[in-house]
C-alpha positions as CSV (number, residue, x, y, z in Angstrom):
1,X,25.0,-29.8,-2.5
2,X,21.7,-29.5,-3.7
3,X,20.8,-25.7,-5.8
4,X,17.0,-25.9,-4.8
5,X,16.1,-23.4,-2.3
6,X,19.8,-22.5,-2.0
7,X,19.5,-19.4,-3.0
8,X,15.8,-18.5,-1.7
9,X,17.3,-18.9,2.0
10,X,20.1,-17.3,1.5
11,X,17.3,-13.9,0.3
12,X,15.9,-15.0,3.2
13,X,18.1,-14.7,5.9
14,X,20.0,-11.5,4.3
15,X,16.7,-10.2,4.2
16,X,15.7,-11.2,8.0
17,X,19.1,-9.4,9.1
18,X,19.3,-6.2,6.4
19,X,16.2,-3.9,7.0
20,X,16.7,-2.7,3.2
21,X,17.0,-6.2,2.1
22,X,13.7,-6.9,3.7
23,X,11.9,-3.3,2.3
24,X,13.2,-4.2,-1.4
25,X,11.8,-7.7,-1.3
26,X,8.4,-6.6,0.1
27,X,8.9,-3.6,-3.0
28,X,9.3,-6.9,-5.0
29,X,6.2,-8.4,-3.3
30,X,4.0,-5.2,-3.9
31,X,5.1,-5.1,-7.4
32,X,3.6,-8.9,-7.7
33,X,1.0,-8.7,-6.4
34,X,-0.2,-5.8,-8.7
35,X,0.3,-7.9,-11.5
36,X,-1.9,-10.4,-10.0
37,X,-5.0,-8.0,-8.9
38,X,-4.5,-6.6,-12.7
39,X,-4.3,-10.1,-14.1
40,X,-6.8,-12.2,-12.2
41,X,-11.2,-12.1,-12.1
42,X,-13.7,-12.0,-9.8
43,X,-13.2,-13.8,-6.0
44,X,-9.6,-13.9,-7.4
45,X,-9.0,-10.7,-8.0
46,X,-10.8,-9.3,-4.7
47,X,-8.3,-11.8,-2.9
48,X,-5.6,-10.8,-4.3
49,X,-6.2,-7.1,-3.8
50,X,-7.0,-8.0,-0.1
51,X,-3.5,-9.2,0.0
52,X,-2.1,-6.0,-1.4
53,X,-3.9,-3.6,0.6
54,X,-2.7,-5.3,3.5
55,X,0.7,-5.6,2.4
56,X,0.9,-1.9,1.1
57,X,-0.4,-1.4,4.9
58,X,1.8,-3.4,6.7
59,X,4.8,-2.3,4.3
60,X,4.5,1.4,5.2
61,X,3.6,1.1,8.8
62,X,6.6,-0.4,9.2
63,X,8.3,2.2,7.5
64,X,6.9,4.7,9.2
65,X,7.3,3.4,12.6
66,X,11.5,2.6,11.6
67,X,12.8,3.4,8.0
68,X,11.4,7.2,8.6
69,X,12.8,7.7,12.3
70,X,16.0,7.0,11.1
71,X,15.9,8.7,7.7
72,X,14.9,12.1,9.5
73,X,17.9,11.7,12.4
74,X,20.4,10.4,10.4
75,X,20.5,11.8,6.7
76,X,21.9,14.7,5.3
77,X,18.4,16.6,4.3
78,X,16.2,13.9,6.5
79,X,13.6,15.9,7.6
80,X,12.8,17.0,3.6
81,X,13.3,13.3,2.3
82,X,10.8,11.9,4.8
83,X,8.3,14.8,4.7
84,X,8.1,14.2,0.1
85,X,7.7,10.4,1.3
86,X,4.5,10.7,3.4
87,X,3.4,13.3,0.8
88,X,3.8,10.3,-1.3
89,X,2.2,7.9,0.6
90,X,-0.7,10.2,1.6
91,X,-1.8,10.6,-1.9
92,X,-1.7,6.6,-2.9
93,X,-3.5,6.2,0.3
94,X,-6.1,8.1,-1.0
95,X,-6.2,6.3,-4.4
96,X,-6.2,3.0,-2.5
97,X,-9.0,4.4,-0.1
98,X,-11.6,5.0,-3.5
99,X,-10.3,1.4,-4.4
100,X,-11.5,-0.1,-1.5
101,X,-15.2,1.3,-2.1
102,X,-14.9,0.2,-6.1
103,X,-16.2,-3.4,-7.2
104,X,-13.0,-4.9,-8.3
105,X,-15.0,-6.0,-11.7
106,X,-16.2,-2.3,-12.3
107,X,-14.6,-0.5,-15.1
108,X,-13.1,2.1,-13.8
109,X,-11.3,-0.6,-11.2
110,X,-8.6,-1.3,-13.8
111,X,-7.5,2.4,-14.7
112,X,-7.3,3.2,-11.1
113,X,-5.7,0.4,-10.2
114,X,-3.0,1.1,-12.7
115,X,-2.8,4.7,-11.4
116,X,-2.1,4.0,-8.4
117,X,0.6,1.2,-8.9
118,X,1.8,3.9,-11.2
119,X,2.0,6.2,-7.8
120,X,3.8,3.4,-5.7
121,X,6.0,2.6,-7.8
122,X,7.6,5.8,-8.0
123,X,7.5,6.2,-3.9
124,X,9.3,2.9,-4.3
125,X,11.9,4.3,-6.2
126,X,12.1,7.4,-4.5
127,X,12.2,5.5,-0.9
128,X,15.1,3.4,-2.7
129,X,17.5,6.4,-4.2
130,X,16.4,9.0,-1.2
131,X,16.5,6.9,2.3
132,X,17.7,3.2,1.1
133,X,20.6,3.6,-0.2
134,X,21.3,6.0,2.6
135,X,21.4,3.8,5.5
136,X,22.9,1.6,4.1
137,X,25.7,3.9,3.7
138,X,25.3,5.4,6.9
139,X,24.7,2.4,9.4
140,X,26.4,-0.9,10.5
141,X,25.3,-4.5,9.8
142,X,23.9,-4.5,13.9
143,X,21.4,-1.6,13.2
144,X,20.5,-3.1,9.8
145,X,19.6,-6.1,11.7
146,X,18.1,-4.2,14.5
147,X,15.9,-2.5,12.5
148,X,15.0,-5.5,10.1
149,X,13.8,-7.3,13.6
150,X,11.7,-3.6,13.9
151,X,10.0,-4.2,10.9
152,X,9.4,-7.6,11.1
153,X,7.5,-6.5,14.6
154,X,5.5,-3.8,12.8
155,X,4.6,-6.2,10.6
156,X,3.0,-8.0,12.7
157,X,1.0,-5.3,14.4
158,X,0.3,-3.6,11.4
159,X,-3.4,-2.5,10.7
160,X,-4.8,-4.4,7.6
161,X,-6.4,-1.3,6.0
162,X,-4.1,2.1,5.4
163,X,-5.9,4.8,6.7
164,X,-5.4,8.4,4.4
165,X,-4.3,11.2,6.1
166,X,-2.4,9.4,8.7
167,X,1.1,8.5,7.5
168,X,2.7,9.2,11.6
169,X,2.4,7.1,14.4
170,X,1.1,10.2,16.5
171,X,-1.9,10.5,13.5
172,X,-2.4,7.2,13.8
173,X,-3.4,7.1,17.6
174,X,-5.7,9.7,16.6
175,X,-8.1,7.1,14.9
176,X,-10.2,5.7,18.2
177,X,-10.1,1.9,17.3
178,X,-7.0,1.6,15.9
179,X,-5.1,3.3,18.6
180,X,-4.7,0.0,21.1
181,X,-2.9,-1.6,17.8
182,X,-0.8,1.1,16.8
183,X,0.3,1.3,20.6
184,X,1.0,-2.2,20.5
185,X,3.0,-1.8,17.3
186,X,5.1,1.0,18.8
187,X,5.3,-0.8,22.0
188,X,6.8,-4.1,20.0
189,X,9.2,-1.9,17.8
190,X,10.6,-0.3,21.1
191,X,10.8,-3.7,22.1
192,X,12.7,-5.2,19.1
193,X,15.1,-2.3,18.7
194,X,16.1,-2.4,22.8
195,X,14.6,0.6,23.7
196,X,11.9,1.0,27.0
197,X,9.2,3.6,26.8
């Protein structure tokens, strides 16, 4: 039997049926793509910190619309753990935010770049010790899998630009031209995890 690929498919399907399998590699993901923006020039760089802003989008959308539902019904001290994660991911959303309106050649691109990876990599961690390991503990393989099929479906709804100050579905809908998507995305979620309405 050939080892080639043998082991990326097996990532892959743990990781299509395991919602934390699925969150850790996109952590992994994040934590590449980082080291591309930082390492990369010009058109490269601006592509490759299109890709993260979109992935840092789509990752916490997807968080927000599954991992922190669950986190806030079903762990011991939910409600806390979730609220310090959206503190979390408010302020890098604001760091990404004056990103976005930087030149990705400017000087002070780099430092705040750096900054802000420093900022999501300790949500990363935090989301890992505080709510990963938690359900993990605290659910069976079928909700795992349900939930995984969730995110996938956020995923694909997800906006392509975070938006500060909006780290709930209900803020979310707030935003005019982003509410049709972020219905959709709920919609789809409900959807994927067998719930109507």
């Amino acid at each position: 039997m050939p080892e080639s690929g043998t082991p990326h498919a097996g990532d892959d399907l743990a990781a299509d049926n395991d919602v934390v399998a699925l969150l850790m590699r996109q952590h992994g993901d994040i934590r590449n793509l980082f080291d591309e923006v930082e390492q990369s020039r010009g058109d490269a760089r601006r592509d490759a910190f299109r890709r993260l802003v979109r992935l840092l989008a789509v990752h916490e959308t997807a968080e927000e619309e599954v991992v922190h539902p669950f986190a806030r019904r079903g762990l011991p001290g939910g409600e806390q753990v979730v609220e310090d994660r959206l503190a979390e991911e408010r302020a890098a959303k604001e760091t990404l935010a004056a990103l976005e309106d930087m030149d990705t050649e400017s000087p002070e691109f780099l430092p705040r770049l750096m900054a802000l990876r420093t900022d999501v990599q300790q949500h990363a961690r935090a989301e890992e010790r505080y709510e990963f390991t938690h359900i993990r503990r605290s659910t069976d393989v079928t909700n795992l899998a349900a939930m995984a099929k969730a995110v996938k479906a956020a995923e694909a709804m997800a906006p392509t630009r975070p938006h500060p100050g909006v780290e709930s579905g209900a803020a979310n809908m707030a935003l005019g031209p982003v509410s049709a998507l972020m219905d959709r995305t709920k919609d789809t979620v409900r959807k994927a995890m067998g719930k109507d309405g």
